[in-house]
C-alpha positions in Angstrom: 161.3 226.1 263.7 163.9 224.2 261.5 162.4 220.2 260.9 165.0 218.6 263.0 164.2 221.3 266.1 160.5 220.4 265.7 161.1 216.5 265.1 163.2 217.0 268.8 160.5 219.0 270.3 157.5 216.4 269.4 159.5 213.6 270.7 160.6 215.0 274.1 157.1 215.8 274.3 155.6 212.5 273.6 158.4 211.1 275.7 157.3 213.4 279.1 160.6 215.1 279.0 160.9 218.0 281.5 160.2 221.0 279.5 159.4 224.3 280.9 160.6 222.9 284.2 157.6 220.9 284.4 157.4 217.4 284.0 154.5 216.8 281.3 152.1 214.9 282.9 148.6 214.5 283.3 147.3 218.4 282.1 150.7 219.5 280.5 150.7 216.6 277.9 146.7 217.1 276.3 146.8 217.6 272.8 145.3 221.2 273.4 148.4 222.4 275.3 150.7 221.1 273.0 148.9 222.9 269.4 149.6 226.5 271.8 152.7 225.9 272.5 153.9 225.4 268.6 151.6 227.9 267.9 153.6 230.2 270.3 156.9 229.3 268.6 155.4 230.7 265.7 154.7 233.9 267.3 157.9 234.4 268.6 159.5 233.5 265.5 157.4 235.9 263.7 158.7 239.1 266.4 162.4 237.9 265.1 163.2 236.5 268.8 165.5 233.8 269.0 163.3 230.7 270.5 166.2 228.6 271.8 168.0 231.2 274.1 167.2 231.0 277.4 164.6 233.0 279.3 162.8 232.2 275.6 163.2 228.6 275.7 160.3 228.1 277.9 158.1 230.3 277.2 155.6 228.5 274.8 155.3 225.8 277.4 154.2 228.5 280.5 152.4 230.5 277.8 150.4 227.7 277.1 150.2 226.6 281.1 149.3 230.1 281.8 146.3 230.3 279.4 145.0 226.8 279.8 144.7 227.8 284.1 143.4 231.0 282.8 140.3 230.0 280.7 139.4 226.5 282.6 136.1 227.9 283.3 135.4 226.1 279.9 135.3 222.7 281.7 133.4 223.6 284.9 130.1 223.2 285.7 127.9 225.6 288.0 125.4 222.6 289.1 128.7 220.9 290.3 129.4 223.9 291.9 126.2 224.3 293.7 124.4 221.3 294.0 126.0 220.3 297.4 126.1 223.9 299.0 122.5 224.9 299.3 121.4 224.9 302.9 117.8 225.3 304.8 117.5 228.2 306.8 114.5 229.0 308.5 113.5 232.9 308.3 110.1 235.2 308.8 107.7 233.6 307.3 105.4 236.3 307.7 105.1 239.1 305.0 106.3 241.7 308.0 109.9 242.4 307.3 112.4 240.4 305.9 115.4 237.7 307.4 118.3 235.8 305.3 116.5 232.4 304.8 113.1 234.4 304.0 113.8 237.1 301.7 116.8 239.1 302.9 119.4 240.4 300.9 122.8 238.9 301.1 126.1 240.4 299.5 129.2 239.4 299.5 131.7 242.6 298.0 135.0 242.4 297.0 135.5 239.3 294.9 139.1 239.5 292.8 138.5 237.7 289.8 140.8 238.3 286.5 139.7 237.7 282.8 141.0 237.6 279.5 139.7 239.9 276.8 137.7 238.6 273.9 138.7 241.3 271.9 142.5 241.2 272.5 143.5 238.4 274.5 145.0 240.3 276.9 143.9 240.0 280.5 141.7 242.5 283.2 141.3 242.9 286.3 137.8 242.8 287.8 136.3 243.5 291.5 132.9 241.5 291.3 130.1 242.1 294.2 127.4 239.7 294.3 123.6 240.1 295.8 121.0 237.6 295.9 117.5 237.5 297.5 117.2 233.8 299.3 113.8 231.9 298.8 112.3 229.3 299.8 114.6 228.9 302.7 117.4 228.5 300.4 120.9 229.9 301.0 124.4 229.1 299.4 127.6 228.8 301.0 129.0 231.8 300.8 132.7 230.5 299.3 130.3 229.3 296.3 129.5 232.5 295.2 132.9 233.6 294.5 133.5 229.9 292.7 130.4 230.1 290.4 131.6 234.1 289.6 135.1 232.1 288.7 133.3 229.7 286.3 132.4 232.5 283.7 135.5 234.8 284.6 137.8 231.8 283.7 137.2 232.5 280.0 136.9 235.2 277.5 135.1 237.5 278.5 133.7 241.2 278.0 132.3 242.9 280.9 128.6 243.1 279.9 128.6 239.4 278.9 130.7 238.3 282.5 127.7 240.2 284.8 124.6 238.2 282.7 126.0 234.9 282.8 127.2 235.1 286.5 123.9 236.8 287.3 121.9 233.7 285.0 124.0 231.1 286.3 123.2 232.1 290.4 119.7 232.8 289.3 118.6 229.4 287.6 121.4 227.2 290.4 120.0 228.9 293.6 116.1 229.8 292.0 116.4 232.7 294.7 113.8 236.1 294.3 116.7 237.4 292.7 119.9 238.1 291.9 122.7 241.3 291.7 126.1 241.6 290.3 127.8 244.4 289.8 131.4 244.2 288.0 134.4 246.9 288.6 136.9 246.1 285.6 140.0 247.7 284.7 141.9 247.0 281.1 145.7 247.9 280.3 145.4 250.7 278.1 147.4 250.3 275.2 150.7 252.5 274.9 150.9 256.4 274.1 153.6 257.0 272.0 153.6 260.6 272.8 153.9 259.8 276.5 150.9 262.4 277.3 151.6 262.6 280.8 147.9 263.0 281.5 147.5 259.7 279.2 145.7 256.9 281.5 147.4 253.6 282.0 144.2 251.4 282.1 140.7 251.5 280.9 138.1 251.1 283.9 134.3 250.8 283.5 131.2 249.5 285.8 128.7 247.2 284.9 125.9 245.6 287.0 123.3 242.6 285.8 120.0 241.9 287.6 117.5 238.9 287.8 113.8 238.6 289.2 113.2 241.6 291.9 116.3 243.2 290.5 115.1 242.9 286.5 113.8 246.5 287.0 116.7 248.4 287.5 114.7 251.6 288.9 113.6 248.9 291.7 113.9 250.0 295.5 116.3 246.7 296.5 119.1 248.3 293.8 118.6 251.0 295.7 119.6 249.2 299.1 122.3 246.9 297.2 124.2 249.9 295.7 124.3 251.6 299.5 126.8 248.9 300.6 128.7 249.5 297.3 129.1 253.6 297.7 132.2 253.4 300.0 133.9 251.5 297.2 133.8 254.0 294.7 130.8 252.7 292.8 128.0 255.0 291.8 125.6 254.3 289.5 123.0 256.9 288.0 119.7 256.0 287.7 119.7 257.6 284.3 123.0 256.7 282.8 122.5 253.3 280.9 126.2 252.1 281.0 125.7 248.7 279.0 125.8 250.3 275.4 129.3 252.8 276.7 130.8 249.2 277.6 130.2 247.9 274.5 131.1 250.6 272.4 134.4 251.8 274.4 135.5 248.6 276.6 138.4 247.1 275.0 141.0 249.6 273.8 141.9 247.6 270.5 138.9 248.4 269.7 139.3 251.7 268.1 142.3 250.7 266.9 143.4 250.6 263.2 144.1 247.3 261.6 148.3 246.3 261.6 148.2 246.8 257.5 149.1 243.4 255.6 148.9 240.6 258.1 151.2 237.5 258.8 149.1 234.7 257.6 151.3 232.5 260.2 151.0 234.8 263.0 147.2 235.0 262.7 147.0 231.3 261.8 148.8 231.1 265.5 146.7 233.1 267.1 143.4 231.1 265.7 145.4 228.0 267.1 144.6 229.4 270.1 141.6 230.4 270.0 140.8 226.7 269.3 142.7 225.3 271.6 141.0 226.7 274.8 137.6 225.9 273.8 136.5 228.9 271.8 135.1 229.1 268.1 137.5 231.9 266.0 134.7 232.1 263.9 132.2 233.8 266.3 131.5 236.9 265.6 133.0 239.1 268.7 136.3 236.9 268.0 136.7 237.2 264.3 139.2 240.3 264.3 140.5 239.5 267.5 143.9 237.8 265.8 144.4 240.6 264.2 143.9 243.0 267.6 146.3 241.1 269.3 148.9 240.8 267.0 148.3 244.7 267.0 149.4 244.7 270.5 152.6 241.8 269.7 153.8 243.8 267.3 154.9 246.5 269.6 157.3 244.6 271.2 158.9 242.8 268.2 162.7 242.4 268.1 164.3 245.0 265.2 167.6 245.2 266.1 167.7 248.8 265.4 170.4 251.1 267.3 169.3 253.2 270.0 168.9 256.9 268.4 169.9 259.2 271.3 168.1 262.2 269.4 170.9 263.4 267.9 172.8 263.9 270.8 176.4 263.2 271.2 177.0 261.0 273.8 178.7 263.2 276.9 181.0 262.3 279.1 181.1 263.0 283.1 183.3 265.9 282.6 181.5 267.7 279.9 178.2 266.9 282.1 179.4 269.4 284.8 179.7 273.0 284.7 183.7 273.2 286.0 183.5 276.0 288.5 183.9 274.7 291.6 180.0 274.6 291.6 179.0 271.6 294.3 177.5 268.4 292.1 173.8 268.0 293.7 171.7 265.0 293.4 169.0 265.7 290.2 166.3 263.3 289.6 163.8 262.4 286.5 161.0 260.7 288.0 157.5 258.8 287.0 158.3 258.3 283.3 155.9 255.8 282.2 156.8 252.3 280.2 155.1 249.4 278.6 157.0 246.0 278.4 155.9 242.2 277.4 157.0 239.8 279.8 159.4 237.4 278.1 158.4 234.5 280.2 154.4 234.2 279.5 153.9 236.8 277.3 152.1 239.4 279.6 152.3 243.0 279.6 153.7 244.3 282.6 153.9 248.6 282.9 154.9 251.2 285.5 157.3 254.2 286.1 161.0 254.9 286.0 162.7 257.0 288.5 166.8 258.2 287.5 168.7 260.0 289.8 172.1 261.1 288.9 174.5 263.9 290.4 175.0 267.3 287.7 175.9 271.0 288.8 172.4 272.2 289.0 168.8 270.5 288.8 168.2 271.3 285.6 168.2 267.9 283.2 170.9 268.5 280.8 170.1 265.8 277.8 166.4 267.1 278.7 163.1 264.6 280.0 162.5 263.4 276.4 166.1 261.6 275.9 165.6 259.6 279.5 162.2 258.6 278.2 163.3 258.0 274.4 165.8 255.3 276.7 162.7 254.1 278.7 160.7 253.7 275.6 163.8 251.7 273.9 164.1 249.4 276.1 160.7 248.6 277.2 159.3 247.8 273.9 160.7 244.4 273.6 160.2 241.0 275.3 161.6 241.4 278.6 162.1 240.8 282.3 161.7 243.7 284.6 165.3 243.2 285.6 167.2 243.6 282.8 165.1 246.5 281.8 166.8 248.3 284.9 170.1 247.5 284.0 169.7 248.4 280.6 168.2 251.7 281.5 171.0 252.7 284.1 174.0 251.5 281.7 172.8 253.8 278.9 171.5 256.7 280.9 175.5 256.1 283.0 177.1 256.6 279.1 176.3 260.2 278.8 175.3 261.7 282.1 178.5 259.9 284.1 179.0 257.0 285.7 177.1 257.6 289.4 173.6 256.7 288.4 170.5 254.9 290.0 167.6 253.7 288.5 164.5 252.5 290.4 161.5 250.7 288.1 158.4 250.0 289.8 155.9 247.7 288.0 152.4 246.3 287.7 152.9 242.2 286.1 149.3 240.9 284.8 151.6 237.8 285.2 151.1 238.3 288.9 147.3 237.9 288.6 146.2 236.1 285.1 148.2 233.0 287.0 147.7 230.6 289.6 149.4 232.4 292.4 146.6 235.3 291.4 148.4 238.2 293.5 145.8 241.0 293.1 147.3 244.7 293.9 151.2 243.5 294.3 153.2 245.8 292.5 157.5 244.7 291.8 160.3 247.3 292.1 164.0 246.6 291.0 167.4 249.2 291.2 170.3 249.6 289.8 173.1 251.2 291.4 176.3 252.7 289.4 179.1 254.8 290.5 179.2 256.3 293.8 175.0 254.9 294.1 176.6 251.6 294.5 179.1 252.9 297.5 177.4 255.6 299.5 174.4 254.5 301.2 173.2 257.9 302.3 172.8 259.2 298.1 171.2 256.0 298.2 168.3 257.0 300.8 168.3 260.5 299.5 167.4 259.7 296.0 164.9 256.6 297.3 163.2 259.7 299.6 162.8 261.7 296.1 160.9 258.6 294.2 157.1 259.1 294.6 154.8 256.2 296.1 153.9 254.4 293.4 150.5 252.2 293.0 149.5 249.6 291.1 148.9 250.7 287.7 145.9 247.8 287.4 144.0 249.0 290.2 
């Protein structure tokens, strides 16, 4: 940023000008929100992006927004939490059997919580199920479990870590017989430049923590907690000890090698950060995280460079079609995987692109590698999901003729690591060229080809 941009930028911030599209009020205008979003200019700046043009303009301010939403679990309390929501509720007071206000076991499954990675900084997704063991005629509002599970996810996080302090935190607030959590968390996997096909798009693991009757973890009541877990895919051996695989294989940055000769201002940035929402950079499980990040930044910086079509020359319609009289069918390319950065808050966002296009047989004939060499182009750079299907269908249209449809279906952490928290939604964009654009029954033809696609997160 030149000295004159930055002079502007402090004083339309000091002066609550609407940046971002937000007026800076109140939470936009603390001092912390201000240091990420300079320190977010510096990142882009350092991936050669241009950090007045538009769609960029704005980002460090909803970068910083985003993050400061996403770790506010800093400032909450769990006594504030729970103080108000514990309720008497009479139960057997006998030592015959057992009832909810005496003893019982009470779950509630399914919680959607998100976190950001200590390791990377990038978010995961997590499905949290939470057990406790009332006493004393003690129970909690049910809604409060979910909010005291938020606290500790509203930070960074590792899996092991999240389960103990929710698991503590319910434990000493309620003082119940015990306490269960058991954590289903799922990471972005980082990209595969070989685009194995068999490569997997996230990283998913189970952990569980337990307090008082469920310390022991060979205890009967796990037994009777993990029952109501089975028919959601969970199963736990009694023999497989899963806390030291999370720790050793949890995060995939983790096995990744260092970027080579760091920028000292990019990591600086990045430390910013790290400050900013709370955290200390010089704690041990965040001391390489810069770095690890930067790792996965770095994919998506803006070089310039030409798009190398493999050597191939680029062919027209004409040359495209054998000229025998042969009918054109409809051919199709389908599931080829991409990564991509969201330009607007700096999230990854991944999926699958589907091309159809009409030829004189169903054979590809520029071959699956060039479509995904185009895929892979395009996706490694800041972007929005719908210029990435433009950009797609324009280059594939160059070579292979102009009647061309592209369909890109995506997974946004954007969707989840924000306030609107839109667990499982999944976005799908299309580009129409050619005769695509004119004839609604190719159209439907090719959509009937293109697989169901999932939720890469899930």
């Amino acid at each position: 940023m030149g000295a004159l941009d930055e002079c502007h930028y402090n004083e339309e911030l000091e002066n609550g000008v609407n940046i971002g599209g937000c007026v800076e009020l109140g939470f936009e205008r603390e001092p912390e929100t201000i240091a990420i979003e300079k320190a977010v200019r510096v990142l882009l700046q350092g991936l050669g992006e241009d950090i007045n043009r538009e769609g960029i303009r704005k980002t460090p301010f909803r970068v910083a927004k985003a993050l400061r939403e996403g770790t506010r679990g800093y400032k909450q309390k769990v006594k504030d939490i729970v103080g108000g929501a514990l309720f008497p509720e009479a139960g057997l007071e006998s030592k015959i059997g057992h009832a909810g206000g005496a003893g019982g076991l009470v779950i509630v499954r399914d919680l959607d919580l998100f976190s950001y990675c200590e390791s990377c900084l990038l978010p995961f997704q997590v499905k949290c199920h939470v057990g406790y063991v009332p006493s004393g005629q003690r129970v909690l509002g049910l809604s409060k479990l979910s909010r005291v599970a938020e606290v500790f996810a509203k930070r960074l996080q590792d899996p092991h870590r999240l389960a103990n302090e929710i698991c503590a935190a319910l434990h000493h607030g309620i003082k119940p017989t015990g306490v269960a959590v058991v954590l289903q968390c799922s990471h972005i996997h980082f990209p595969d430049f070989d685009f194995n096909p068999n490569h997997e798009n996230s990283v998913k693991t189970l952990v569980k923590s337990g307090s008082g009757v469920f310390d022991d973890e060979m205890a009967d009541i796990w037994t009777d907690f993990l029952s109501l877990l089975r028919f959601r895919g969970i199963k736990f051996e009694k023999d497989c000890h899963l806390r030291k695989l999370v720790e050793k294989s949890w995060c995939p940055s983790l096995t990744l090698t260092k970027i080579g000769v760091p920028d000292c201002a990019m990591l600086s940035a990045v430390a910013t950060i790290l400050c900013s929402l709370g955290e200390n950079p010089l704690r041990k499980e965040l001391l390489e995280t810069p770095d690890r990040f930067l790792k996965w930044l770095l994919n998506f910086k803006n070089s310039n460079l030409d798009l190398k079509l493999n050597g191939f020359v680029r062919l027209k319609k004409e040359e495209c079609l054998i000229s025998n009289g042969n009918e054109e069918l409809l051919c199709s390319e389908v599931n080829l995987p991409f990564w991509s950065q969201c330009e607007h808050h700096l999230l990854p966002f991944h999926g699958v692109v589907h091309i159809g296009y009409y030829g004189s047989s169903k054979v590809n004939p520029v071959g699956k590698s060039l479509l995904q060499s185009i895929v892979h182009f395009y996706g490694f750079k800041l972007q929005v999901q719908e210029r990435l299907t433009r950009q797609i269908a324009e280059t594939v249209s160059s070579f292979l003729g102009g009647d061309v449809m592209v369909v890109v279906e995506a997974s946004h952490t954007c969707m989840i690591s924000r306030g609107i928290e839109k667990f499982g939604s999944s976005t799908a964009t299309i580009a129409e060229l050619g005769r695509f654009s004119m004839d609604p029954t190719a159209r439907a033809i090719f959509l009937q080809i293109v697989p169901n696609f999932s939720p890469i997160a899930d």
